[in-house]
C-alpha positions in Angstrom: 10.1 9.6 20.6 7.4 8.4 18.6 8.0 4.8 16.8 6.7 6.2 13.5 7.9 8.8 11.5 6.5 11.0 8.4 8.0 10.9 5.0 7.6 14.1 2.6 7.9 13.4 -1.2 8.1 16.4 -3.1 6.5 16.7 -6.5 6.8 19.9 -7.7 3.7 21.1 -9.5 1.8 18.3 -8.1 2.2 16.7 -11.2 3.7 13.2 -11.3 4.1 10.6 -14.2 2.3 6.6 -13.2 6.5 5.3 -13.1 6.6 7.7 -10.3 3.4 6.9 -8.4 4.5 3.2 -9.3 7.9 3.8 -7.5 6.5 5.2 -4.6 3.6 2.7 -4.4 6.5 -0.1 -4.6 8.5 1.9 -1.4 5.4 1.8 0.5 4.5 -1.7 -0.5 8.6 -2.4 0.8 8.4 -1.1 4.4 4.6 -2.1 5.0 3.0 0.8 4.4 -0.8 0.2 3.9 -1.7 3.9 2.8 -0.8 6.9 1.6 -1.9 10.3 2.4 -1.6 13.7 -0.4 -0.6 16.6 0.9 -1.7 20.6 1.2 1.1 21.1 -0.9 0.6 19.2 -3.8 3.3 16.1 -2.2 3.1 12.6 -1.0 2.5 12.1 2.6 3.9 8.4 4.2 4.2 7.3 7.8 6.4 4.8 7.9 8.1 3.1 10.9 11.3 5.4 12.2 13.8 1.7 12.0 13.7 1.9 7.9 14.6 5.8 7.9 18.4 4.7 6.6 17.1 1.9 3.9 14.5 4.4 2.9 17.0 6.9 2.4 19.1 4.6 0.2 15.8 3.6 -1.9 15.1 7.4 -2.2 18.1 8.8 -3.2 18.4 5.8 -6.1 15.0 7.3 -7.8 16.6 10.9 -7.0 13.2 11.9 -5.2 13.4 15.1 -3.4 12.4 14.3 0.7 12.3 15.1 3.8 11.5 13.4 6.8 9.2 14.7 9.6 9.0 18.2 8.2 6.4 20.5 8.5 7.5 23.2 5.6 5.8 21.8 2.8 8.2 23.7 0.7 6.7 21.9 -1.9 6.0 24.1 -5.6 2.5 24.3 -5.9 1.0 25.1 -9.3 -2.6 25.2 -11.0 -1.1 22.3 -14.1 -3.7 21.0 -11.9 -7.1 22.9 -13.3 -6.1 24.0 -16.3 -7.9 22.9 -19.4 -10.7 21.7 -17.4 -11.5 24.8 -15.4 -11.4 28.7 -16.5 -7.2 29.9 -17.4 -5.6 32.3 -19.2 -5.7 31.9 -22.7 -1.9 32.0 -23.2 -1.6 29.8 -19.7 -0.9 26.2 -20.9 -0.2 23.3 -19.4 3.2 23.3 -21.0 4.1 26.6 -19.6 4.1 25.3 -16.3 6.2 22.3 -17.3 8.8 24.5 -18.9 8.8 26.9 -15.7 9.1 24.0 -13.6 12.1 22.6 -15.6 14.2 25.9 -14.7 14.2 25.3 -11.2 17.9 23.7 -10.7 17.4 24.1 -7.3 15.3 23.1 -4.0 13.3 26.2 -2.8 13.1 26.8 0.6 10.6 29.0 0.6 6.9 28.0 -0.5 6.7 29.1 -4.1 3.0 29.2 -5.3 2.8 29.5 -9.6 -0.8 30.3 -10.3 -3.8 30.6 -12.7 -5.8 33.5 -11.2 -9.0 32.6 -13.2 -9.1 28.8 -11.4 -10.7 28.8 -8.1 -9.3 24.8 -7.1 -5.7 26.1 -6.2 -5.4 29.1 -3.5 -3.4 31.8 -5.4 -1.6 33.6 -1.8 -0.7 30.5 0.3 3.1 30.5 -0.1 6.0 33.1 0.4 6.3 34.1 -3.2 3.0 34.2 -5.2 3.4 34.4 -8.7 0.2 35.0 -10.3 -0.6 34.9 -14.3 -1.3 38.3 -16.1 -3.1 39.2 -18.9 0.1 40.1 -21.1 1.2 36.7 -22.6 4.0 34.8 -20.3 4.5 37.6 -17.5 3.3 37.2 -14.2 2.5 39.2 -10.9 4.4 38.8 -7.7 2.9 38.9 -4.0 5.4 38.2 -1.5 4.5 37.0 2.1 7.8 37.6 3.5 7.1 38.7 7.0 11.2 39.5 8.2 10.8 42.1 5.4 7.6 43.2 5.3 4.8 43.1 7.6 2.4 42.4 5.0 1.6 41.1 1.5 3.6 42.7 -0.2 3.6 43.4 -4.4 6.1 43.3 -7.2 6.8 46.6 -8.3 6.7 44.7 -11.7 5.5 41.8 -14.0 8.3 39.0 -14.2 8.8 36.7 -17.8 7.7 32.9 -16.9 11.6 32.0 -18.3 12.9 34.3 -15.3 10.4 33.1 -12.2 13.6 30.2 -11.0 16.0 32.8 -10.8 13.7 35.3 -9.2 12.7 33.0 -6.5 16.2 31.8 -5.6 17.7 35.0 -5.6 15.1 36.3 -3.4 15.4 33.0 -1.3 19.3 33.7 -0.6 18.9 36.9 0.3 15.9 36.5 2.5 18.0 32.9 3.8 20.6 35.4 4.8 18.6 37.4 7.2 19.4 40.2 5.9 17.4 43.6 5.8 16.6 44.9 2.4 13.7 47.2 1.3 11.6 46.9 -1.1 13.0 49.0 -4.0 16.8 48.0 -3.4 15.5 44.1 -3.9 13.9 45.4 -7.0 16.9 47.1 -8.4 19.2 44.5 -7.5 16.9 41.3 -9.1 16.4 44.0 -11.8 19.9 44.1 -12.4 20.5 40.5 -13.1 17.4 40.3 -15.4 19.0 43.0 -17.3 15.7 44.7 -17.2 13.3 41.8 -18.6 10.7 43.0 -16.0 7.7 44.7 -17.6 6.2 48.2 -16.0 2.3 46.6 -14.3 0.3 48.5 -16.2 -3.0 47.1 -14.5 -3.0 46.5 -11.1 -3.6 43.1 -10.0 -7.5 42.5 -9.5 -8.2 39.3 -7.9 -11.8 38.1 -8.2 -13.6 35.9 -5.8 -14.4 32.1 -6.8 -16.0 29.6 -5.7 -14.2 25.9 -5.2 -15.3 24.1 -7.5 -16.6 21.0 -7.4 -13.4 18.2 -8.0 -14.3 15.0 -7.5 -16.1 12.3 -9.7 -16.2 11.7 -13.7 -16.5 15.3 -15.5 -16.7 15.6 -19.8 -14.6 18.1 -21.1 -15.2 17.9 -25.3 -15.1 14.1 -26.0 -12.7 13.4 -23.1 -13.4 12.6 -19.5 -11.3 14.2 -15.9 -11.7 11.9 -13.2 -11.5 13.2 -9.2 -10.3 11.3 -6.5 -11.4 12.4 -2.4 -10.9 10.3 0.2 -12.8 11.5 3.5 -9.7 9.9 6.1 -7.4 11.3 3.1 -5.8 7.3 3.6 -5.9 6.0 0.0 -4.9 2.3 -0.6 -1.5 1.4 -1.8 -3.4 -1.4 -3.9 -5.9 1.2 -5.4 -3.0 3.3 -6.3 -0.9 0.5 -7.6 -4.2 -0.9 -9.9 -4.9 2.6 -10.8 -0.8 3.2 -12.2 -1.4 0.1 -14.3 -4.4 1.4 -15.6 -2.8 4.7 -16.2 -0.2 2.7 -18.0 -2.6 0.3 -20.3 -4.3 3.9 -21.5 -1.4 5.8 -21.9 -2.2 8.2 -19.4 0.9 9.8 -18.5 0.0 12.3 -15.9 -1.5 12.0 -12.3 -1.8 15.2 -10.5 -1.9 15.9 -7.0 -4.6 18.7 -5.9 -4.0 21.1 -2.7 -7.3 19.4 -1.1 -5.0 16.1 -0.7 -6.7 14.4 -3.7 -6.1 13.2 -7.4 -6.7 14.0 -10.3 -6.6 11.9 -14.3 -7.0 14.1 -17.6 -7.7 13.2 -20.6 -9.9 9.7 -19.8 -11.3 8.6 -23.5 -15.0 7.8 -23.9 -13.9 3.9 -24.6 -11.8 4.1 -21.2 -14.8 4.9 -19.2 -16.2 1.6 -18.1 -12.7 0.4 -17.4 -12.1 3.3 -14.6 -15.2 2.7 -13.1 -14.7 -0.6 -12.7 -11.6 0.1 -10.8 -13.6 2.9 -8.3 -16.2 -0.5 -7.7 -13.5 -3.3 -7.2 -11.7 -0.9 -4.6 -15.2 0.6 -2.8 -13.7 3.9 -3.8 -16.7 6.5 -3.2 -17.3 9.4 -5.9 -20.3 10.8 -4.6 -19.1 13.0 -1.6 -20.9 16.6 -0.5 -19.2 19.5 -1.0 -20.1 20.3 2.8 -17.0 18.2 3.8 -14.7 18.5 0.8 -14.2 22.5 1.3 -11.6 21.6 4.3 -7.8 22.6 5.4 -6.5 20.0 7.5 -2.7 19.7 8.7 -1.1 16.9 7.0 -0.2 14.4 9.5 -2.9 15.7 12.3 -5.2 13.1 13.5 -6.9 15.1 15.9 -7.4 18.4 13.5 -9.0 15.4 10.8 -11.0 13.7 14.0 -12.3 17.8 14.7 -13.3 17.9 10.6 -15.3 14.9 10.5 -16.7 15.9 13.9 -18.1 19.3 12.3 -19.1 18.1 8.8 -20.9 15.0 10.9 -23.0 18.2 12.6 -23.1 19.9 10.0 -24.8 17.1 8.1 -27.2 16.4 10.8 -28.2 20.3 11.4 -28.4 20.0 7.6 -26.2 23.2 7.4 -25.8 24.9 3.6 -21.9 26.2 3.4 -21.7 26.2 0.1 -18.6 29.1 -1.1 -17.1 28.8 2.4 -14.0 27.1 2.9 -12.6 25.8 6.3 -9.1 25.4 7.6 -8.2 23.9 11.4 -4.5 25.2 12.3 -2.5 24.7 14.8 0.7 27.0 16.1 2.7 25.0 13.6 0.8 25.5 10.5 -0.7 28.1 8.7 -3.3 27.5 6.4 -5.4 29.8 4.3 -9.8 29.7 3.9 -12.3 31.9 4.2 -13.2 30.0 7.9 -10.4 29.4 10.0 -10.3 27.4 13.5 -7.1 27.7 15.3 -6.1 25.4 18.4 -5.5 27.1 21.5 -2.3 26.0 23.2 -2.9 25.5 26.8 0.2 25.8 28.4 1.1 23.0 31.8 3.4 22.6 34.7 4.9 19.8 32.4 4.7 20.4 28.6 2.6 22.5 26.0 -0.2 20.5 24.7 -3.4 21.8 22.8 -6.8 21.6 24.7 -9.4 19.2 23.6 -12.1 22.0 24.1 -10.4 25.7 23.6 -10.7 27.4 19.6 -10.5 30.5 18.4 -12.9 31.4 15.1 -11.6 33.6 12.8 -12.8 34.7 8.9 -11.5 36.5 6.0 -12.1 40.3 5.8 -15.1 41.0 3.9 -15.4 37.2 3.5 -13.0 37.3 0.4 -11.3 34.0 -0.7 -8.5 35.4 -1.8 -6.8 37.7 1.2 -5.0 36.8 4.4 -6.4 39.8 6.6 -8.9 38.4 8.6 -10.9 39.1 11.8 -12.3 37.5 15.2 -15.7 36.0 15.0 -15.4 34.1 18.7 -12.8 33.2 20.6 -12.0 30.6 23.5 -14.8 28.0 22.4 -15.9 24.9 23.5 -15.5 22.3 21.1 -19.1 21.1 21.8 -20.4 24.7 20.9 -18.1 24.8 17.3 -20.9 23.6 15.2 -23.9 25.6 16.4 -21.3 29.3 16.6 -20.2 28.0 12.9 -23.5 27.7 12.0 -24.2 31.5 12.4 -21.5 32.4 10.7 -22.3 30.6 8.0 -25.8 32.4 8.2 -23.6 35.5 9.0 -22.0 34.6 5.0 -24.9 34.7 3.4 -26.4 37.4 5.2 -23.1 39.7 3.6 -23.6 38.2 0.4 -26.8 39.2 -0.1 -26.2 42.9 1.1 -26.0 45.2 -2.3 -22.5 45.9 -3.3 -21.2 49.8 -2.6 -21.4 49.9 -7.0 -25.4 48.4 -6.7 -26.0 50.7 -4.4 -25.1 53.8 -6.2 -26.4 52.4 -9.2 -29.8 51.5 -7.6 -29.6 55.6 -6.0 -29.1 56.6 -10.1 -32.0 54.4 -10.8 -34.1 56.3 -8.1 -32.9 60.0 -9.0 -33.6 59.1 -12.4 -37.2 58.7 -11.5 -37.7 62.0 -9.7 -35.9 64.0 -12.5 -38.0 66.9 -13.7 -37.8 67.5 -18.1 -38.1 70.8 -19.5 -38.8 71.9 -23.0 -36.6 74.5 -24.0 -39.1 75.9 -26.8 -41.9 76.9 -24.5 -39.9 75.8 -20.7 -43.6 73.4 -20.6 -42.2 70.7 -17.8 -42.7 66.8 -17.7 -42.7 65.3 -14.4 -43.3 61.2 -14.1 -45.3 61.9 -11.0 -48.2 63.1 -12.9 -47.8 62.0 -16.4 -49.0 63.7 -19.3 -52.7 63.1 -19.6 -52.9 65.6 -23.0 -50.6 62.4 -24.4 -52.3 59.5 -22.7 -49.2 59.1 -20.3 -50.3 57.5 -17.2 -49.1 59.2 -13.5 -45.4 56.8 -13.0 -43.7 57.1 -16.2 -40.6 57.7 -16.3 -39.6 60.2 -19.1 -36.9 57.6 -20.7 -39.9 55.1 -21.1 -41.8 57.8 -23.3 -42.4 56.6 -26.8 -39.7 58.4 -29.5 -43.0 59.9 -30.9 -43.9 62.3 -27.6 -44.3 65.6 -28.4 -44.6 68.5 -26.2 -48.1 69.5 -25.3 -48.2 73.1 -25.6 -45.6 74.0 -28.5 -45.7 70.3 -30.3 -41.5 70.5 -30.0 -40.1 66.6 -30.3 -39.0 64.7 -27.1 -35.5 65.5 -27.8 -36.2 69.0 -27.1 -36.4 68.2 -23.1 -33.8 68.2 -21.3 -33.5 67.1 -17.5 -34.0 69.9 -14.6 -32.1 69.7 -11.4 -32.4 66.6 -9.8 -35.1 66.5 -6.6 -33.5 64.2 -4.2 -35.5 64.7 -1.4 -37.8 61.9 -2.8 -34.8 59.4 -2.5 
């Protein structure tokens, strides 16, 4: 067994106060721990050495943290407190809504419960079990369910569920799925139904999710008069003394919230214009970079994998070099253990041995979103058993493969652009005298030169032969054989 082990904090929401960073800064500081890592979740990653598990335990359970040790579930609550006011929400979405939402949870979800701004592209919207996502309609919320001993795909809520009512829908659904027992679709609706006493509304608009691209969270940004400051570190190891000289600085500006983002960095609101200098100061005492490329901050990585985080740096490295543009892709490396969600995924291919499982240095599948769409989890083979020497040059294509798809007209262009072209080949009558208008030849009687359409005719045309106003044309059957 391995000397070290890996402690999960869990901060639902992401959102933590600088007493609580402090605390854990001061357990990490307590058992030697040099770093700290933030996780996929939206939680506090901490390997410490497997002799303190007991004392750390004991410290843990005095601040009434919620923890695990070496667990992979990240059952953490992720929520978009993270983006909002500082990148697109819905209107009636504030950052106190998630607070009070978050208050209502008397329990510890098993499940992955993801509580989501649909308008935000920095938090993935479909990466837990139960997906609540924010509607139009003022404090109600969509449902997608990735529930997999129920249903074999995401799956929708027949309904729209009050924000005061998402605790008690996810635990009821949690002990009934816990229980392993079978339940359809429209019995689970009845029966959470029934303890809502109908408070569900009817989805009146089906959910329409639209594709965005990650934005850019890192550095110093100026919302109004206020500053956001993001945090990235490329290793994802941030000093304990940063962290502890950034809580007193929090502290000394009254800056009461830290929040954790679900591409293990952080994240201040709310910096004044005075309280600039101060906070860069800070980034310059501790070397703390702020000018990273987007090329390596679009990444998935397991939380506690050195080799999948070795693989990331190898491929942005290459990337760099072959100078490649990925900009609106996002990568994720998984192994059997964990699933993570991007547009580009790279799974590990478990090589089975006489001795043990172990995963091959060399063997990856590729594998990309359906359509390219951020926000789905079908997706299809691009290339399977690589090398890892060939990842960066096959990933290359694909990224040229991206842009290739982006570029191709949408099905509604298309049809619009085949309007656009009928419209040019339509033939105009005049019902007064049946005299035709057709673009292909003009009208020289009126000066109208051969390739003008009849809808860029001045109001003032008049028919040729019978002097009947423009309005009096009206279009023939369309000749589409020009198309």
């Amino acid at each position: 067994m391995s000397t070290h082990a890996f402690l999960r904090i869990y901060m639902p929401g992401g959102i933590l106060s600088h007493d609580e960073l402090m605390d854990v800064v001061k357990l990490a500081k307590k058992f030697r721990v040099r770093t700290i890592q933030f996780g996929l979740r939206q939680d506090i990653n901490i390997p410490i050495e497997r002799h303190f598990i007991e004392d750390i335990k004991l410290y843990l359970n005095n601040l009434n943290f919620d923890y695990e040790f070496d667990s992979r579930s990240g059952r953490n609550i992720v929520t978009s407190y993270v983006a909002n006011t500082i990148f697109a929400s819905e209107s009636w979405l504030t950052e106190g809504t998630y607070l009070d939402i978050l208050d209502l949870f008397d329990y510890k979800p098993k499940l992955r419960v993801n509580i989501v701004d649909p308008n935000q592209g920095l938090v993935p919207l479909l990466t837990g079990n139960l997906n609540f996502i924010a509607s139009k309609t003022n404090n109600y919320w969509y449902l997608n369910m990735d529930l997999p001993l129920w249903f074999p795909n995401l799956t929708s809520w027949p309904g729209l569920i009050y924000s005061d009512d998402i605790s008690k829908v996810a635990k009821t659904i949690e002990d009934i799925y816990n229980s392993k027992v079978k339940i359809s679709l429209e019995d689970l609706f009845a029966h959470i139904n029934d303890i809502l006493h109908g408070n569900n509304r009817r989805v009146e608009q089906e959910l329409k999710l639209i594709p965005h691209r990650l934005p850019y969270y890192e550095g110093f940004n100026k919302i109004g008069d206020k500053y956001w400051l993001g945090i990235y570190k490329r290793t994802y190891l941030f000093p304990v003394d940063f962290l502890e000289a950034l809580c007193d600085l929090c502290y000394q500006h009254h800056l009461n919230k830290i929040c954790i983002t679900p591409w293990r960095s952080i994240l201040i609101k709310d910096i004044k214009e005075e309280q600039w200098q101060a906070w860069v100061n800070l980034l310059g005492l501790y070397s703390i970079n702020i000018r990273h490329s987007s090329v390596e901050m679009n990444w998935r990585v397991p939380d506690f994998d050195t080799s999948a985080l070795e693989l990331k740096m190898y491929l942005v490295n290459e990337f760099d070099k072959m100078d490649i543009r990925n900009y609106g892709l996002t990568f994720a490396i998984r192994d059997a253990k964990t699933d993570l969600d991007a547009i580009v995924v790279i799974d590990k291919i478990p090589v089975k041995s006489m001795f043990k499982t172990k995963q091959s240095l060399g063997n990856y599948n590729i594998f990309h979103t359906v359509g390219f769409e951020p926000n789905t989890t079908e997706y299809v083979a691009y290339s399977k058993d690589v090398a890892y020497s060939s990842l960066p040059q096959l990933l290359q294509q694909l990224t040229k493969k991206f842009y290739e798809h982006k570029n191709q007209p949408s099905k509604a262009d298309s049809l619009q652009k085949l309007e656009l072209k009928k419209e040019k080949y339509v033939i105009y009558q005049c019902k007064n005298c049946f005299t035709t208008y057709d673009q292909q030849y003009g009208d020289s009687t009126n000066c109208i030169n051969p390739g003008t359409s009849f809808g860029l005719l001045p109001d003032s045309f008049r028919c040729p032969v019978c002097d009947a106003p423009k309005a009096d044309f009206e279009p023939m059957v369309d000749d589409i054989s020009f198309v």
